[in-house]
C-alpha positions in Angstrom: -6.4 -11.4 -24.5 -2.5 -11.5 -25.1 -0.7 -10.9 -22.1 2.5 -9.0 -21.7 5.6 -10.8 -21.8 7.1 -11.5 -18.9 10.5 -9.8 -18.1 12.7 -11.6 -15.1 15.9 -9.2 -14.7 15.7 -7.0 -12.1 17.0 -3.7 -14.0 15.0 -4.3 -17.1 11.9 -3.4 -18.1 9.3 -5.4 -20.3 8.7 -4.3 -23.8 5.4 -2.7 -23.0 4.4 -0.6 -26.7 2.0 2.4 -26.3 0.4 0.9 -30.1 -2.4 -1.9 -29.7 -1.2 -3.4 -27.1 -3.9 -3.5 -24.2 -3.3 -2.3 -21.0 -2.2 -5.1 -18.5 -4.3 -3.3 -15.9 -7.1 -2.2 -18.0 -10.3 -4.6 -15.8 -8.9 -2.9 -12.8 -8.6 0.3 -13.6 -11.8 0.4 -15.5 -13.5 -0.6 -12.2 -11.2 2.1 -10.1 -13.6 4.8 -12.0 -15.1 6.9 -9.2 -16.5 6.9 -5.5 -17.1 9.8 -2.4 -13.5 10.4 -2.6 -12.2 10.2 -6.0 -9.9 12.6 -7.2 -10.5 12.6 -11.0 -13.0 15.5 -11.7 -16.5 13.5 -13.7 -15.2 10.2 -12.7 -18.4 7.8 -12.3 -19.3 7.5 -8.5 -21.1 4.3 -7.3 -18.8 2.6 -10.0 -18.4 -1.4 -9.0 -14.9 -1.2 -7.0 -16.5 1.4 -4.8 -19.8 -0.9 -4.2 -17.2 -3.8 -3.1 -15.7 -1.2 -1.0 -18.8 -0.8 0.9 -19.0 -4.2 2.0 -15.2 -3.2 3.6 -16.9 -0.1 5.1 -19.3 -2.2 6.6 -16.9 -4.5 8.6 -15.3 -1.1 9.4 -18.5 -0.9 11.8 -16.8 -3.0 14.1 -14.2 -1.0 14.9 -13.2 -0.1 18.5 -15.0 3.4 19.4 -13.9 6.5 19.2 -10.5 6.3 17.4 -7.6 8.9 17.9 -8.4 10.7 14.7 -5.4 12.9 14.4 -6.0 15.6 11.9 -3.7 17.6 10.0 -1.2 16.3 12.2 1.8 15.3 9.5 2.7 18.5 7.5 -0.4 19.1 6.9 -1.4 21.2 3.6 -5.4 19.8 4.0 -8.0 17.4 4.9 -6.0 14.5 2.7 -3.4 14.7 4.8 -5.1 12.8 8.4 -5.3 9.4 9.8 -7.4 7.1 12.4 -5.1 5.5 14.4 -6.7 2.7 16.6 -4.8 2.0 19.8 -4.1 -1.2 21.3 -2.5 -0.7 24.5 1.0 0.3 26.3 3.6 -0.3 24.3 2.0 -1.9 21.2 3.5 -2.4 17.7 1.8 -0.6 14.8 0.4 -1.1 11.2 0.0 1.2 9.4 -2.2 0.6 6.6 -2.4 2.7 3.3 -5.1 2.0 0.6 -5.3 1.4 -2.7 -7.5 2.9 -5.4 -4.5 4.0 -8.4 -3.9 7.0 -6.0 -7.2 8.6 -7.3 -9.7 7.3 -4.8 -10.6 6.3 -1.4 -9.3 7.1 1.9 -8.6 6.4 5.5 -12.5 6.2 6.0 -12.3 2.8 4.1 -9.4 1.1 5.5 -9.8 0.3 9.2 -11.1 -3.0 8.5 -8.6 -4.8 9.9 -8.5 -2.8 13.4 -10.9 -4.6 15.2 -8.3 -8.1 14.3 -5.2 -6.6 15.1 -6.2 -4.3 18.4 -7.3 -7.7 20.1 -4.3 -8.9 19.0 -2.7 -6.2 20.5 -1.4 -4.1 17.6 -2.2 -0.8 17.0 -3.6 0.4 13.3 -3.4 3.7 11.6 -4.9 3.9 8.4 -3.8 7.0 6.2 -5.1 9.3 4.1 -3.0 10.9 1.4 -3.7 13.5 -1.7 -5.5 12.2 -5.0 -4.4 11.5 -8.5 -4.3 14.0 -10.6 -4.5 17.0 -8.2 -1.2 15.9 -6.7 1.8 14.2 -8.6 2.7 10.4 -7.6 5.9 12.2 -5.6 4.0 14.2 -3.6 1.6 11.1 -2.7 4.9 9.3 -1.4 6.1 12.2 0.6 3.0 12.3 2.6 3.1 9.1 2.8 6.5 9.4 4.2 5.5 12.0 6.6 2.8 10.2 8.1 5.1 7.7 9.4 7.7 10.1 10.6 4.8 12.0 12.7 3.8 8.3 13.7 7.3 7.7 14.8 8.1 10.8 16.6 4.5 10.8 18.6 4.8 6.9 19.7 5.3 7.6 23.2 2.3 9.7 22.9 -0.1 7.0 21.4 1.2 4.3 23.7 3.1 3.2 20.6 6.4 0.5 20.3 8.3 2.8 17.8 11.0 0.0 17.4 8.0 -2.0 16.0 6.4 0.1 13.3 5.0 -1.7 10.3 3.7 -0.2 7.1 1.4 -2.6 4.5 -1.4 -1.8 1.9 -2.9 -3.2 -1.4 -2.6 -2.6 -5.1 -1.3 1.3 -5.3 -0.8 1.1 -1.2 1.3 -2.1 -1.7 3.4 0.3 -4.3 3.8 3.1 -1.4 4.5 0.2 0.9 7.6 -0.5 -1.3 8.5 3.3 -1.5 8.3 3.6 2.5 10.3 0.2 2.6 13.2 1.8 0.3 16.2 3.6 2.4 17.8 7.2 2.0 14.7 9.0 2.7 15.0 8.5 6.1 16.9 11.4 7.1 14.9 14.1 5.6 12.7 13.4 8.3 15.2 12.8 11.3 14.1 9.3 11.2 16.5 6.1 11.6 17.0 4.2 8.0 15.2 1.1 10.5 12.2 2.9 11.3 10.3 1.0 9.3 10.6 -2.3 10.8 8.5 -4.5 7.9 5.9 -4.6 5.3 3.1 -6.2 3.9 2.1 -6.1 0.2 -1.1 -6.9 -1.1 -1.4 -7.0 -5.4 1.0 -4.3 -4.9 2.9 -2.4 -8.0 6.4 -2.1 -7.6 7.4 -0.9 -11.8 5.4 1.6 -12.9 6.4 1.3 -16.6 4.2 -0.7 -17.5 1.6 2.4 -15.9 3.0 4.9 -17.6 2.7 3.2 -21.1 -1.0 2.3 -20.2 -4.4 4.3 -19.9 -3.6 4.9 -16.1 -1.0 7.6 -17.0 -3.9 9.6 -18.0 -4.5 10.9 -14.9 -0.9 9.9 -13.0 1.2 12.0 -15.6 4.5 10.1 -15.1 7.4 10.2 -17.6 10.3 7.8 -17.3 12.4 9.9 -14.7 9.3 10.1 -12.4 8.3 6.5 -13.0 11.7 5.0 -12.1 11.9 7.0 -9.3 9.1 5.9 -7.5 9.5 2.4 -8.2 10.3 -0.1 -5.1 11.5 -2.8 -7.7 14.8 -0.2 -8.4 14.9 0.7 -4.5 15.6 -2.3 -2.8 17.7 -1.9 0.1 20.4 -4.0 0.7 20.8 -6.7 3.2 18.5 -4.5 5.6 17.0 -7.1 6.8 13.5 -6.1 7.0 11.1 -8.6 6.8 8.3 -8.1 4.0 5.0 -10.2 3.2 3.6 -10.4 0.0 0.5 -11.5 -1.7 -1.6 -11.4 -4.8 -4.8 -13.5 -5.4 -4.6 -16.1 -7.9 -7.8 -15.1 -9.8 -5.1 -11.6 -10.0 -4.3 -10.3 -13.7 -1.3 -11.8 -15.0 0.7 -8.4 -14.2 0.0 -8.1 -10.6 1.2 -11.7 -10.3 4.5 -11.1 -12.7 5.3 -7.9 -10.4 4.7 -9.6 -7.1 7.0 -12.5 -8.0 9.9 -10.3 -9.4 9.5 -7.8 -6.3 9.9 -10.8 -4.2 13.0 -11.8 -6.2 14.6 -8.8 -5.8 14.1 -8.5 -2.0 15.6 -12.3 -1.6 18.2 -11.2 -3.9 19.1 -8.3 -1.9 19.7 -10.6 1.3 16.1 -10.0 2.9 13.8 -12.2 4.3 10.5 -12.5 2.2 7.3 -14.5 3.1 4.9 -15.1 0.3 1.5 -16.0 1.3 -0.5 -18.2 -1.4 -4.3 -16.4 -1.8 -5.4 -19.3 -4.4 -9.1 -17.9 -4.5 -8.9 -14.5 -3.8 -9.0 -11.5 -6.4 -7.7 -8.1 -6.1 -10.4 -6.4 -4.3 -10.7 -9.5 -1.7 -7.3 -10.5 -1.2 -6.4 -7.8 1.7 -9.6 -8.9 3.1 -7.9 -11.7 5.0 -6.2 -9.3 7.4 -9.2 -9.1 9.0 -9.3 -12.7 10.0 -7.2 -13.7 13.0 -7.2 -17.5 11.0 -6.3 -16.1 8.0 -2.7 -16.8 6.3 -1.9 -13.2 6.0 -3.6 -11.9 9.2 -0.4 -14.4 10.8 2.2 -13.9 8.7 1.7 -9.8 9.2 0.9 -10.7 12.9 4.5 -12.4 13.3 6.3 -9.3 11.6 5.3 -7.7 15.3 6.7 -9.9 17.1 3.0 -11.1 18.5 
């Protein structure tokens, strides 16, 4: 298969061509093709990403009991827009983890897999929900998003929560809202400091969504090239904020995923921020966020260390 050519400036895109050229993403998103919560109407449920998400349910099992599950507690318009948080104590930090699935599919019931890891460890976890692809636009997704950690911030006290020492992280479309929570100036539409986000953690994340919007995944995202650019963390680096930020991709990744990881990473160095990049050498996509669920894990202690733990 050709791959895309790769593009190194940080305000230039690659030449992606909608004509025969195959999508970068196209193995993924053929697999990202249905599931319980899937927001594509006839999408194919039981479709292979969902049956290695069951695996992820399954360590979910082990989670502490009885969660704080608040419920349309973040200007709420519905049942998408809830969370488990997972507590871990007085004065805890907190990771707030947002999954991926293209922004069509899954939800906070699959992504407390890491709780049982970082509550022993003494940090607390929420894992979001958010609105599905295509019955809510990519914007919308990041203002929930957006909310959830303002509601998170503003309730900390409440939840036994640090809120000097909130961190946000997901993987594939989760590490691309990472990135948008990571960006400044939406901060104060939500009475929130532009610091409230104290670090992030990117998994196989997508940070230019060109390259979506001139594949098959624009079928049911809808973006043009206003709404792509916008919502974009490689065009929305902040500058010398010095937030820290962890990335990783697995190495048996696409070539895309890799390409975007590497020039996001460039970007936040070149803005004056720290970055970590963790090495995942035999991981995949669907694997490689698995490792925050082990304490021994590379990831697991370079997220860990963003708390201050």
């Amino acid at each position: 298969m050709r791959r895309p050519q790769a593009w190194r400036g940080r305000h230039e895109r690659p030449p992606y061509r909608r004509q025969s050229r195959p999508c970068p993403f196209r193995r993924v998103s053929r697999l990202c093709s249905g599931g319980p919560r899937c927001g594509v109407p006839g999408a194919r449920s039981g479709s292979g990403f969902h049956r290695l998400y069951q695996a992820l349910r399954r360590n979910d099992g082990r989670r502490p009991r009885q969660p704080c599950r608040a419920r349309g507690a973040f200007d709420c318009t519905g049942e998408a827009e809830t969370l488990d948080l997972y507590p871990a104590g007085e004065g805890a930090p907190l990771f707030v983890y947002i999954h991926g699935g293209y922004w069509r599919l899954l939800g906070r019931e699959d992504s407390g897999f890491m709780a049982p890891a970082f509550v022993q460890a003494g940090c607390a976890v929420a894992a979001l929900n958010y609105g599905l692809a295509p019955a809510v636009t990519l914007d919308e997704i990041v203002r929930q998003c957006r909310a959830a950690v303002a509601w998170l911030w503003r309730e900390a006290e409440r939840f036994g929560i640090d809120h000097r020492r909130i961190l946000v992280g997901g993987s594939s479309a989760g590490g691309h809202l990472t990135g948008m929570l990571l960006a400044r100036g939406w901060q104060a539409d939500f009475g929130l400091p532009e610091d409230a986000v104290a670090g992030g953690m990117a998994a196989s994340g997508l940070f230019d969504l060109e390259p979506i919007r001139l594949s098959e995944i624009n079928g049911w995202m809808n973006l043009d090239a206003e709404a792509a650019r916008r919502n974009s963390p490689l065009f929305h680096v902040p500058e010398d904020a010095g937030t820290p930020l962890v990335l990783t991709v697995g190495g048996h990744e696409q070539g895309e995923f890799k390409r975007q990881t590497a020039e996001y990473a460039g970007a936040w160095r070149a803005a004056g921020n720290p970055v970590h990049e963790v090495p995942a050498p035999d991981r995949h996509h669907f694997d490689v966020v698995l490792d925050l669920a082990d304490p021994s894990s590379a990831l697991f202690e370079a997220t860990m260390r963003m708390t201050g733990r």
